[in-house]
C-alpha positions as CSV (number, residue, x, y, z in Angstrom):
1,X,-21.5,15.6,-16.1
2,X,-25.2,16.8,-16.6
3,X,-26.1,19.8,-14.4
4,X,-28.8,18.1,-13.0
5,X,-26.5,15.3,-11.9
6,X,-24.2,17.5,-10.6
7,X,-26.9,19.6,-8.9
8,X,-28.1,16.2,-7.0
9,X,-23.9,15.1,-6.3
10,X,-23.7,18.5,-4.5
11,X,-26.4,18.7,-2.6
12,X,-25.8,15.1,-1.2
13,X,-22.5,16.5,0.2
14,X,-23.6,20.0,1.4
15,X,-26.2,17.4,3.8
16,X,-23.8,15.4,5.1
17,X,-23.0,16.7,8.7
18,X,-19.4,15.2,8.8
19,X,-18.2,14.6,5.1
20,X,-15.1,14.1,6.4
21,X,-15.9,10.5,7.2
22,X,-15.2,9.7,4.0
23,X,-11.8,9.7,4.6
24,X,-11.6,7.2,6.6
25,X,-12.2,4.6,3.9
26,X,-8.4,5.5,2.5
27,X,-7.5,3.2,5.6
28,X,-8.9,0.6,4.3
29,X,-6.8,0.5,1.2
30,X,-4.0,-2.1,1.7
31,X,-0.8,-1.2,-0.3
32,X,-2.8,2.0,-1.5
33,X,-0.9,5.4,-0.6
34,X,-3.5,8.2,0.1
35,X,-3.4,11.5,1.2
36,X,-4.4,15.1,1.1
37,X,-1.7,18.3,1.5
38,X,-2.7,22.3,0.9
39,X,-1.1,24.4,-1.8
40,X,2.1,25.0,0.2
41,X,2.6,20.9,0.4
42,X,1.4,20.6,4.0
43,X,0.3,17.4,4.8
44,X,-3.6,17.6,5.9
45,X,-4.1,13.8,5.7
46,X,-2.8,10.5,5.3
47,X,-3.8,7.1,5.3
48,X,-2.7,4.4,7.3
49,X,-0.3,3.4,4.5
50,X,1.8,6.5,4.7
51,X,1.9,6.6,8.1
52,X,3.5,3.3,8.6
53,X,5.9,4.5,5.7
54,X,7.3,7.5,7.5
55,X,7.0,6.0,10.5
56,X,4.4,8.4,12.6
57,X,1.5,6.5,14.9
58,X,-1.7,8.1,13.2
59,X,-2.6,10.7,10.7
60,X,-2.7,13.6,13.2
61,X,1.3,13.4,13.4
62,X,1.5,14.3,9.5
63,X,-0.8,17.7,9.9
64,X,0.9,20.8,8.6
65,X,4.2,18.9,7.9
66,X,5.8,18.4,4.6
67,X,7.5,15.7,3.1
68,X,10.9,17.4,4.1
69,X,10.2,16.1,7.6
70,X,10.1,12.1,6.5
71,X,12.1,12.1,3.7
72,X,15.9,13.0,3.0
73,X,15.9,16.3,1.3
74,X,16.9,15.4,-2.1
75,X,13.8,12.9,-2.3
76,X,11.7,15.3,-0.1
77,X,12.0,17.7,-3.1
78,X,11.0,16.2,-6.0
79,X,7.6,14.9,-4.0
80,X,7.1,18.4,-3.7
81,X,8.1,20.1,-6.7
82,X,5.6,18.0,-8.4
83,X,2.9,19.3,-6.4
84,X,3.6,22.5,-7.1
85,X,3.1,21.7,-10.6
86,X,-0.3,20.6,-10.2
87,X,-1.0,23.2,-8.2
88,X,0.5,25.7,-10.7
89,X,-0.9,24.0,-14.1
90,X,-4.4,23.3,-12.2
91,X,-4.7,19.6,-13.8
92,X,-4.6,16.5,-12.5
93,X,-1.3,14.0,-13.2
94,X,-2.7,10.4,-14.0
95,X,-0.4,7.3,-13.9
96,X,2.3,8.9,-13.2
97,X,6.0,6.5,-12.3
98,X,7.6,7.1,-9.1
99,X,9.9,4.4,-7.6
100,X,8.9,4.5,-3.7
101,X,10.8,3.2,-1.1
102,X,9.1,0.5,1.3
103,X,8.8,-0.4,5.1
104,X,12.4,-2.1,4.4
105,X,13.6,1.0,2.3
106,X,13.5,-1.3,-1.2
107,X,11.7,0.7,-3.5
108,X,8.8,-0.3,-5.8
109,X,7.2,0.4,-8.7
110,X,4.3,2.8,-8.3
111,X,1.8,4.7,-10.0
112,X,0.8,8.2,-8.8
113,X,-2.3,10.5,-9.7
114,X,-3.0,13.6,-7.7
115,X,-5.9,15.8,-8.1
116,X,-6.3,19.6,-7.7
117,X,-8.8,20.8,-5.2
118,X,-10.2,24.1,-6.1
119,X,-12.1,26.5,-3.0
120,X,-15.4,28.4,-4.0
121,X,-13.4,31.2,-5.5
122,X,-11.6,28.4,-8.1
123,X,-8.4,28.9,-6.9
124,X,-6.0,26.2,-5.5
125,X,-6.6,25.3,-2.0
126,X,-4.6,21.8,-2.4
127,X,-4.1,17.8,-3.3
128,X,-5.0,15.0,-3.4
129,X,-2.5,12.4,-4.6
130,X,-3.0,8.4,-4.4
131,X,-0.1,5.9,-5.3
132,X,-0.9,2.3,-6.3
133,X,1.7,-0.5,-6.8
134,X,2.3,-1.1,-10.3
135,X,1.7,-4.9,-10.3
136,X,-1.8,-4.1,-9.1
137,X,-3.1,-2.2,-12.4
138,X,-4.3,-4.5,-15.4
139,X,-1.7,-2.8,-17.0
140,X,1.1,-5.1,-15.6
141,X,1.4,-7.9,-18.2
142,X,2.6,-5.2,-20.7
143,X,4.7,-2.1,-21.2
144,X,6.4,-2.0,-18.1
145,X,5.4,-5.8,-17.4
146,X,8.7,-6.6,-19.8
147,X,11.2,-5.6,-16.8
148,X,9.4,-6.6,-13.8
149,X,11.5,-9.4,-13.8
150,X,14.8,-7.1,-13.8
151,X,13.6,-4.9,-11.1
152,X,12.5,-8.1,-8.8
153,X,15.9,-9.4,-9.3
154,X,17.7,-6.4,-8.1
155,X,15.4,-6.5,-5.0
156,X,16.4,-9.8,-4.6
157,X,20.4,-9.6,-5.2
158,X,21.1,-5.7,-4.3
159,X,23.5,-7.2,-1.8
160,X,25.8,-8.9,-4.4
161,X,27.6,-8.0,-7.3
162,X,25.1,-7.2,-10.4
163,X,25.4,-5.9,-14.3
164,X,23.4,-4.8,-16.3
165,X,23.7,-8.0,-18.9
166,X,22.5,-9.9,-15.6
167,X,19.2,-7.7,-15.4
168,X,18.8,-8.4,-19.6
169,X,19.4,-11.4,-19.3
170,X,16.7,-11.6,-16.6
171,X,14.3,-9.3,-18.6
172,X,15.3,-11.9,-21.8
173,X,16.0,-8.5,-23.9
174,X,19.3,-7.4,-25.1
175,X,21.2,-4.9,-23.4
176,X,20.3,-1.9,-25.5
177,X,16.9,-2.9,-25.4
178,X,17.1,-2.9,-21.7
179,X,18.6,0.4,-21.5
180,X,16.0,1.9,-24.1
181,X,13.3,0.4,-22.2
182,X,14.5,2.3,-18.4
183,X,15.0,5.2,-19.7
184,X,11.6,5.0,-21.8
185,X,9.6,4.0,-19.3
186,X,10.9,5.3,-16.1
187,X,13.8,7.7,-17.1
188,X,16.8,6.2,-15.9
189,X,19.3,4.0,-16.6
190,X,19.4,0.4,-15.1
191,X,22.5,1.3,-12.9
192,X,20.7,4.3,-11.5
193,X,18.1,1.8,-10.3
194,X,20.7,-0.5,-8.9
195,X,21.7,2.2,-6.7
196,X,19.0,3.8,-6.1
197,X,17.5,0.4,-4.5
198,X,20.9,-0.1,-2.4
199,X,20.5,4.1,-1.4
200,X,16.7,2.8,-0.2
201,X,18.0,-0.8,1.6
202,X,20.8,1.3,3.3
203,X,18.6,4.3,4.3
204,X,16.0,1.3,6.1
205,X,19.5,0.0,7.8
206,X,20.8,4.0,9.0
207,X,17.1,4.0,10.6
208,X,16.4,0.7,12.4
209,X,19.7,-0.3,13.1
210,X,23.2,0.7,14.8
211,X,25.6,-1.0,12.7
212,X,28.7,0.9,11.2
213,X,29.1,2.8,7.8
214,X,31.5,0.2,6.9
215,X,28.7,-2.9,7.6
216,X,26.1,-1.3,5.8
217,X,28.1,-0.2,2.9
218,X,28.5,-4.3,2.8
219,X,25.4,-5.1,3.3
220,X,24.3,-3.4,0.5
221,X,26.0,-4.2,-2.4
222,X,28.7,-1.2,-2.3
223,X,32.7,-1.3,-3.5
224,X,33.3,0.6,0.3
225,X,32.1,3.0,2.7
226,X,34.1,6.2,0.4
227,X,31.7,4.5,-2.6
228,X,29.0,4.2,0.0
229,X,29.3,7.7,1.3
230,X,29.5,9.2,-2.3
231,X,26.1,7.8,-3.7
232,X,24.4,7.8,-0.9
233,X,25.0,11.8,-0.7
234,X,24.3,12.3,-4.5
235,X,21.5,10.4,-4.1
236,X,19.5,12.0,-0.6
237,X,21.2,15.2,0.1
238,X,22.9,13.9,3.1
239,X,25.9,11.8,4.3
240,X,24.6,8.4,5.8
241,X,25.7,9.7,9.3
242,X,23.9,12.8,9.0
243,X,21.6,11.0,7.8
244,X,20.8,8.6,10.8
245,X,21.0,11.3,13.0
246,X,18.2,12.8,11.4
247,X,15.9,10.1,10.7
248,X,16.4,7.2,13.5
249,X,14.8,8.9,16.2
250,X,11.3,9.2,13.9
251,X,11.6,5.8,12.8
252,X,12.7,3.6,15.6
């Protein structure tokens, strides 16, 4: 940017006598993640989005806590891990893939780009991260546009008995193609997704409702609450009773 342009950007800003307003325009945003947390992950705002998400009223229950307080802890870490490699490379991540689970715990594709934000002395102060569903970018017809189809139908059929010849099939690719093309693109393997979407559709379930282990485990597509309990443990750092005790009084 020219200095002179950058000259006029900044003193537009250093005028405005609540720049902060700005902010509110990330509430109007629909299906558009936004947010802004300090360099030890502390939530300093959120939009309307991720409130809903985790479950608070307004954006003044997320300040100075951390994902660990909304998410299971196995989930809560990676968010923040990756902040702390922003923070410690000082560059921004662009279009990066997360799979994030939704008001009804089903994840979805998204694409994530956070964003440094330096204080007068150039040092880290925080982020700024955004997340956009995938289907929403022009990028959508291609690359990962080729298993859309496979990960709609295991949003649709997580419930019920599925292979991974039923998701190629789907995807009209071959089975190794389908497996080169996860772990390419999103860096797992189709089974992985499978239960990672029944983790997110049981996890809603712990949360809003008070049916057993055993109805759940159902519910969701697993062999039986041992198979249940075992992935569901690997897969959030926490045994779906410990679990509900944890989250259902934030989310209810």
């Amino acid at each position: 940017m020219p200095h002179d342009t950058q000259e006029l950007e900044d003193q537009f800003f250093v005028q405005l006598a609540r720049p902060r307003v700005l902010l509110e325009l990330f509430d109007q945003l629909p299906g558009v993640y936004m947010y802004i947390k300090d360099s030890k992950s502390r939530y300093v705002r959120a939009n309307r989005v991720v409130c809903d998400v985790i479950g608070v009223k307004n954006s003044c229950d997320v300040i100075g806590r951390s994902d660990f307080d909304f998410f299971p802890p196995a989930i809560a870490a990676q968010y923040i891990a990756e902040d702390q490699r922003v923070i410690a490379s000082q560059k921004p991540l662009y279009n990066q893939v997360w799979f994030v689970p939704g008001k009804n715990g089903i994840p979805r594709l998204y694409l994530c780009n956070k964003l440094p934000l330096l204080d007068h002395q150039g040092a880290v102060a925080g982020i700024a991260g955004m997340k956009r569903p995938y289907e929403q970018t022009s990028d959508a017809s291609s690359g990962y546009g080729r298993v859309l189809e496979a990960l709609m139908f295991v949003s649709d059929h997580y419930h019920s008995q599925i292979e991974v010849s039923d998701l190629a099939e789907t995807a009209q690719l071959s089975v190794s193609q389908l497996q080169r093309e996860f772990s390419r693109l999103f860096g797992i393997t189709p089974s992985l997704y499978i239960r990672e979407v029944r983790v997110g559709a049981a996890r809603h379930l712990l949360e809003s409702s008070d049916r057993s282990l055993s109805d759940i485990a159902h519910a969701c597509g697993f062999y039986d609450q041992s198979h249940f309990t075992r992935y569901f443990k690997l897969s959030t750092g926490l045994s779906p009773s410990k679990y509900r005790q944890r989250f259902q009084s934030i989310h209810k």
